[in-house]
C-alpha positions in Angstrom: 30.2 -66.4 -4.6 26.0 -65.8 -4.3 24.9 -62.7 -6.0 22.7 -60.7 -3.8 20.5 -57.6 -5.0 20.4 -54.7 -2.1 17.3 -52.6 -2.2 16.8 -50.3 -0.2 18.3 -51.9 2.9 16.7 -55.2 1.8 19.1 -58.2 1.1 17.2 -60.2 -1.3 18.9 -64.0 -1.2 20.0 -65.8 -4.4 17.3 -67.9 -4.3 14.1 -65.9 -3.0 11.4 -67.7 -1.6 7.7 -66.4 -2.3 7.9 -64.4 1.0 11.1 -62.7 0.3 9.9 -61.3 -2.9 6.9 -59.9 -1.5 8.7 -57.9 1.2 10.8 -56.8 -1.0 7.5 -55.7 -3.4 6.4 -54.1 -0.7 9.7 -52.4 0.5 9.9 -51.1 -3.3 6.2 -49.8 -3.2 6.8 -48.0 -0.1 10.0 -46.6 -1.8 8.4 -45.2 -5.0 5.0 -43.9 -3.1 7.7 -42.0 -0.2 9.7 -41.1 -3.7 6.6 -39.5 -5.2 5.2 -37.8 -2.3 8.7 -36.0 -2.2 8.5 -35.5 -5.9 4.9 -34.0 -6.0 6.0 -31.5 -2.6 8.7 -30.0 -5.2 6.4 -29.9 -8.0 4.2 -28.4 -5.6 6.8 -26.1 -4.5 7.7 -25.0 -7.9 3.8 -24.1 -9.1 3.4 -22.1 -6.0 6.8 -20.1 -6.5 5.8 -20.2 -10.5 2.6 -18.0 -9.1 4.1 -15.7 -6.7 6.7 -14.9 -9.8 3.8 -14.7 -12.5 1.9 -12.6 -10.0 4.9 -9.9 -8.9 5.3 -9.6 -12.7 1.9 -9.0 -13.3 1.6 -6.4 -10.7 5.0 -4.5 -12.1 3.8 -4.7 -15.5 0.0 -3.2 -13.8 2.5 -0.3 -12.1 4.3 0.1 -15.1 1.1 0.8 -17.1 -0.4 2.8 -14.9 2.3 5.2 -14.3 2.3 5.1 -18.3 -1.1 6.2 -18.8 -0.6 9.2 -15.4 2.0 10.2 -17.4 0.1 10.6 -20.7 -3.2 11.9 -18.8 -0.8 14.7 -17.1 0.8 15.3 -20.7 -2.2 15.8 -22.1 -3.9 17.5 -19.2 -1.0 20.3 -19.4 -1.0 20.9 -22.5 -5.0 21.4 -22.8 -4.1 24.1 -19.6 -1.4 25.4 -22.2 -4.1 25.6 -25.0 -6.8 26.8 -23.3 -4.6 29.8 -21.3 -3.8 30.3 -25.5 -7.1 30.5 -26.0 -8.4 32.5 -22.9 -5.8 35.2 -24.1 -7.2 35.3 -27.6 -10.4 35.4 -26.0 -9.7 38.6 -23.8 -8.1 40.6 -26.4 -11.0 40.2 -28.8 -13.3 41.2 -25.6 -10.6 44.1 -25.3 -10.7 44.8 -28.7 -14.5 44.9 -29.1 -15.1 47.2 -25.5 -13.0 49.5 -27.1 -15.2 49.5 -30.6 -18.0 49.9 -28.2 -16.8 53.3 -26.1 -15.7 55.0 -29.4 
């Protein structure tokens, strides 16, 4: 029985002659050039979806951080109002305090 090698739809003979072989180089070059054009579209694929992912996280962790530092600005914002009301009280009763001296 002849052995026969099958690529890709190719049936290379037992005994190739010179032109057999180079179809079936050629067949093969074809093959690994439509192979790697496939390959480099999911490679592709997977950067650009890599990108959107790093980029959505990026913008979470940006929202995140933000609302973070609103947060602490309207933390610290109320409690200066708190102080300062503290301190506009003090304020009046010494004013208060020192009218009254003054109409004695």
């Amino acid at each position: 029985m002849a052995a026969v090698m099958r690529r890709h739809e190719y049936v290379m003979p037992e005994h190739p002659s010179l032109q057999d072989v180079v179809v079936a180089i050629k067949m093969e070059r074809e093959a690994r050039e439509a192979a790697m054009a496939d390959q480099q579209k999911h490679l592709d694929w997977r950067f650009v979806h890599f990108a959107e992912e790093f980029n959505l996280r990026l913008e979470q962790m940006e929202q995140k951080m933000d609302e973070s530092l609103e947060d602490q600005f309207l933390e610290r914002t109320s409690n200066n109002e708190a102080f300062d009301s503290r301190r506009r009280h003090l304020q009046e009763g010494k004013m208060a305090l020192l009218e009254a001296r003054v109409a004695e």
